[in-house]
Structures are given as C-alpha cells and as structure tokens.
C-alpha positions in Angstrom: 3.4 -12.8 4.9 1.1 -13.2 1.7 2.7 -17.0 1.6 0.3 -18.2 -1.2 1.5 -14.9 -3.3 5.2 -15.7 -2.8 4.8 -19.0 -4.1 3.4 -17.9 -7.2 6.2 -15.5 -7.6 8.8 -18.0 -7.2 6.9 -20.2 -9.8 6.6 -17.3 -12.5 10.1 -15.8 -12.5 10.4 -13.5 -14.9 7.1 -13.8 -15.9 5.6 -10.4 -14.8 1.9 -9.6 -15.1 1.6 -5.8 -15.4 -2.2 -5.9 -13.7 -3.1 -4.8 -10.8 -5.2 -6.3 -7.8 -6.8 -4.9 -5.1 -4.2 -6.4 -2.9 -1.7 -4.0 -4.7 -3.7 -1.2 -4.0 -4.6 -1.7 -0.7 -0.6 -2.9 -0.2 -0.1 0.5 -1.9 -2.2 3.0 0.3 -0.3 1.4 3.5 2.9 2.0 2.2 1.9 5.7 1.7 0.3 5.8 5.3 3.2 4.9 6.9 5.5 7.3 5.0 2.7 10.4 5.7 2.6 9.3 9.5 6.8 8.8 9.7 6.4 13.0 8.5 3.2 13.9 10.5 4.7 12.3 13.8 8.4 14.2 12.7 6.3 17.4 12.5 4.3 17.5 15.6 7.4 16.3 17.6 9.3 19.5 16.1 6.7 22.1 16.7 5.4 20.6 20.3 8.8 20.3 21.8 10.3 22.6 19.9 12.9 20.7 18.1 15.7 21.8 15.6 15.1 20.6 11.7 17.9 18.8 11.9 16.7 16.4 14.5 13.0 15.7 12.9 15.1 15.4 9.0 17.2 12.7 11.0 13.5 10.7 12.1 12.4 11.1 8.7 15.8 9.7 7.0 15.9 7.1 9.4 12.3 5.4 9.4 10.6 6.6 6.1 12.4 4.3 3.9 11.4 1.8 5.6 8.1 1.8 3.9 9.5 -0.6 1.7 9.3 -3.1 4.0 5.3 -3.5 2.3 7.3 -4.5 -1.0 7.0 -8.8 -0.3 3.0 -8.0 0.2 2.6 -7.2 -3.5 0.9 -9.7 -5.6 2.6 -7.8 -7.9 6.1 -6.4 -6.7 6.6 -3.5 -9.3 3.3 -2.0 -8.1 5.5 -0.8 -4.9 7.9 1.3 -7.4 5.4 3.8 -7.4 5.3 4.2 -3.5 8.7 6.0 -3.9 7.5 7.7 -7.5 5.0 9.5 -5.4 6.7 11.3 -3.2 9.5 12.1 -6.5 6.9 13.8 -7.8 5.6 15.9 -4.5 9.1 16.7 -3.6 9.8 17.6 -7.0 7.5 20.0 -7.1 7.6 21.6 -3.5 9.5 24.5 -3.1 9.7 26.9 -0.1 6.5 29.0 -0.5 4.1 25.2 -0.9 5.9 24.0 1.4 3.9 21.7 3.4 5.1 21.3 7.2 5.9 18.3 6.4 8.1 18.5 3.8 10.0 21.7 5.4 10.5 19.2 8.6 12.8 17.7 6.2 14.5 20.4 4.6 18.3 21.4 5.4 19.0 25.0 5.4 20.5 25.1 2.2 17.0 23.4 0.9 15.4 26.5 2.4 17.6 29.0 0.8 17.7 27.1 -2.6 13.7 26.5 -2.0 13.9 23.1 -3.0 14.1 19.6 -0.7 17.2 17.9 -2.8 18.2 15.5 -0.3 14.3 14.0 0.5 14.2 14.3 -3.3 17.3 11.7 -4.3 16.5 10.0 -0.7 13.3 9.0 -2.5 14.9 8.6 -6.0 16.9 6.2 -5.3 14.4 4.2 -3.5 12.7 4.3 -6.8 15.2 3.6 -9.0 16.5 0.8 -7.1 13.2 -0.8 -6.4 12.1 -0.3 -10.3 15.5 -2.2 -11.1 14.8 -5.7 -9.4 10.9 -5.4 -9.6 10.3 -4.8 -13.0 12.6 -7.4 -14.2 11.0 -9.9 -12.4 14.3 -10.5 -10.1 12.1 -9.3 -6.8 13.5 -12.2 -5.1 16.6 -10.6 -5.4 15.1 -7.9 -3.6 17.3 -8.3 -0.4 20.2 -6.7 -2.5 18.4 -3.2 -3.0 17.1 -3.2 0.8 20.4 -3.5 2.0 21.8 -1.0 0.3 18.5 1.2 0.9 18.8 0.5 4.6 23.0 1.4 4.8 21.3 4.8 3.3 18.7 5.1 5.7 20.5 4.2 9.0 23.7 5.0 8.1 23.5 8.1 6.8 21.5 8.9 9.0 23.4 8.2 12.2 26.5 9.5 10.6 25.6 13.1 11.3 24.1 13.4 14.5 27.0 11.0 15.9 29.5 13.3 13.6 27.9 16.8 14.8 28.1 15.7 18.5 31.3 13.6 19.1 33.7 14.7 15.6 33.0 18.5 15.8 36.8 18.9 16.6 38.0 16.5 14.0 36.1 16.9 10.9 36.9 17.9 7.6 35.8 19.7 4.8 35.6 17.1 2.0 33.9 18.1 -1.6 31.8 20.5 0.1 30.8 18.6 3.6 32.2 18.0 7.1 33.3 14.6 7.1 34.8 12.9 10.7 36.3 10.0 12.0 33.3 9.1 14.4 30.8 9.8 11.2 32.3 7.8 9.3 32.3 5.3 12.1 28.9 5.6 13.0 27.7 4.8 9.3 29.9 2.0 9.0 28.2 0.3 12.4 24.6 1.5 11.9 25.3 0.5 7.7 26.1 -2.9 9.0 23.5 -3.4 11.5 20.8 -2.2 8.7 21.9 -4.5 6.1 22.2 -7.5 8.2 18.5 -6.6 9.1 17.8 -6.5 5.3 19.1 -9.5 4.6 17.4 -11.4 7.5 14.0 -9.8 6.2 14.3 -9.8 2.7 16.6 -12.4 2.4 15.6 -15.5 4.8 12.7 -14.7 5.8 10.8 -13.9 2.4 12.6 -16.1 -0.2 14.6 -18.7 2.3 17.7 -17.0 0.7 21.0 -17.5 2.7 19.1 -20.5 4.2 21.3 -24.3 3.3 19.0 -27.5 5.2 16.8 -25.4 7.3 20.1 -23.5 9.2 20.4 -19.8 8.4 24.3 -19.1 6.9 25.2 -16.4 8.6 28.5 -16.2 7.1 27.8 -14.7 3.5 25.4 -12.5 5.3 27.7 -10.8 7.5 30.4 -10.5 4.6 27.6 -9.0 2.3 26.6 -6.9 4.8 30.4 -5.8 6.0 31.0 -5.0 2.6 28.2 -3.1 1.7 28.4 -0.8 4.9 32.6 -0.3 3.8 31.5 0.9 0.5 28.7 3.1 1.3 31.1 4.9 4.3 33.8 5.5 1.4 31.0 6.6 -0.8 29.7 9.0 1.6 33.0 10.0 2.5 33.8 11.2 -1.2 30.8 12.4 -2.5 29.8 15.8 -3.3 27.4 17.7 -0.9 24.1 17.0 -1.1 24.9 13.5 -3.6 25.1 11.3 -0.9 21.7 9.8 -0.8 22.1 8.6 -5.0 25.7 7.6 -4.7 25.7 5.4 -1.7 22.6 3.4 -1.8 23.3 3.0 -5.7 27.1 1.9 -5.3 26.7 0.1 -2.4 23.5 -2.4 -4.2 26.3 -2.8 -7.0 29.3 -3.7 -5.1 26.7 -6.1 -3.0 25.3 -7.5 -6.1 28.4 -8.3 -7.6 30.0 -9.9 -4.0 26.9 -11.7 -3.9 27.2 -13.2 -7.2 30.9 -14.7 -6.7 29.7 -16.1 -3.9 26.8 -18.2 -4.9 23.9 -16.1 -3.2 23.0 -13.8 -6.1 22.2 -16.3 -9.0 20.3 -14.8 -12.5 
C-alpha cells in the first residue's frame, strides 16, 4: 500500500488536488493492463478450447471489475474514474462490424444482433459513475461503500447465471424480460455476500482502518452491511428489466449500504 499517500489523504479530506502525478499515471496504465489481460486471457481461452460466449462473458464479469482494486494506489483517487471512462467510451462505440475479439468475447447474443455490447457497457458505467461519486468529493475513504456494491455486481451477477442455467433450468421464470430462478437468485445472494465482505475487508480495514475499534476488526457491522447489500442487489436483479441489471443493482445496492452504514456509525460525512 502507498502508506505515506494514504496518510496525506486522511489529512486533506475534502481537499482534492485535481493534478496529476506520475504515480497516477503509472497507477493508471496498470489498471488498464489488467482489464486488457482479464479480455485477452477470456479470448484465447474461448477460441483455444473452444468455449461458448457465455462462459468467457462470465470471466470477464467476474474478474474485470476488479481493476479497481488499483483505486487506494492513487495519489490522487479520482484519477482512477477514468480507468472505467475508458472502456465507456470503447464500448460505446464498438458495434458488431469493429468488433474487437475481445469485446465480442463479451457480447450476449442479443448484443450481436443489436450490434452493440450494452451489458459490458453499463457493467463499466456504473463502475464509473460510482467511483466518480466518492472520489471526486473527496469521500474516497468511504470508498469501501461503492466496492461492495461493485463486487455484489461482479460476483453475483455473475455466478447467478451459470448457477441458474445449470441447476434452475426447470424452475425459472420469465420476469420483465429474463429467466429468473430460485438457485440464481441464491447463488447471487451467497457469491453477493462473499464479494462484499471481501470489499469491506480490503477497502474498508485494510486501507482506512474502517470497521477496526482498539486494533480488533468488528466483524459484526461488516457482515450486516454485507448481508444487506447482497439482499438488495438479488431483489434488484430479480426485478429489473433485461439487460438493466448491471446499473440497477450495483447503484441500489451502494445506496441501501450507504444509508445502513450511516445509522450505524460506520459511514460518517
């Protein structure tokens, strides 16, 4: 961890210096190299072992995000908003005939027929948007909030379907467009859990000291935070609109998790 550039944050809340370092840059260009390597290594498993779409887009969902895990190396914290801006702006404008390989290793089949990659797209939008929110107002030790929700989205979601597809085939539903199951549903409640709980411990106690009271960690508010958030992302999910998914859950479930956080104690403006 960049210790001495922690510090400095904690001292200068709210105080945000929009210059750059080369820190942020070189913070930057990692970020993107992981991102780029999550899709190279998603595409060359899919065309070596000739793998279904569905099974590299799951990789991608589940590990890409994760990029923002370079976010606490920032001198400057709202540099790493415009990690997720750059792929907004490639997946904005791909479309089926520039279609990289890697983008099409993401695509559903419905992004192929509409030649567009909508559910990267808001995947990557709302990692934006989220990380613009508690970066640019100087409240990045608040981070933990926005990972948690960002990691419900990324292994939730994306252990939902392949869990859903495989053991709920005979019991889903159609719900606003989308099979929906029982063992979906269950799967991103569990993995939504797991994720946060590993957001919190990352960007929570080990970055800031948050949920940490005379050196013990308090596992207590982090498992209710965490319980919650995965409960409302899985009723999100389960009620939102095909192909919304990826801006309604990670987005509902930072605001229900901000609020819970607030009444009790560990979210403090």
């Amino acid at each position: 961890m960049c210790s001495a550039a922690m510090a400095r944050r904690r001292d200068t809340a709210m105080q945000i210096e929009f210059t750059i370092e080369l820190l942020d840059l070189a913070v930057f260009f990692v970020a993107i190299l992981y991102a780029v390597l999550v899709l190279t290594i998603a595409d060359l498993a899919r065309r070596k072992f000739n793998l279904r779409l569905e099974f590299t887009r799951r990789i991608i969902h589940l590990f890409a995000g994760a990029a923002i895990w370079t976010v606490p190396y920032f001198p400057h914290p709202w540099v790493a908003t415009f990690v997720g801006l750059a792929f907004v702006i490639m997946l904005s404008f791909a479309n089926n005939e520039r279609f990289s390989r890697f983008f099409a290793a993401m695509a559903r089949p419905e992004d192929l027929e509409n030649q567009s990659v909508r559910g990267p797209l808001w995947y990557a939008v709302s990692i934006t948007i989220l990380t613009a929110i508690f970066t640019f107002t100087g409240y990045e030790r608040l981070y933990f909030v926005a990972a948690a929700a960002i990691h419900i989205m990324m292994f939730g979601d994306g252990m939902s379907a392949p869990i859903g597809i495989r053991y709920g085939a005979d019991s889903s539903r159609i719900i606003l467009g989308s099979k929906r199951s029982p063992q979906g549903s269950a799967a991103l409640l569990v993995f939504g859990f797991l994720g946060a709980i590993l957001a919190f411990w990352y960007f929570g106690v080990l970055t800031y000291g948050v949920f940490v009271l005379a050196g013990e960690i308090q596992w207590a508010p982090i498992v209710i935070l965490a319980l919650i958030g995965a409960i409302t992302g899985t009723l999100v999910e389960l009620v939102s609109p095909k192909g919304t998914d990826n801006v309604f859950l990670p987005l509902a479930s930072c605001v229900v998790i901000l609020v819970t956080g607030m009444f009790l104690g560990v979210v403090v403006f």
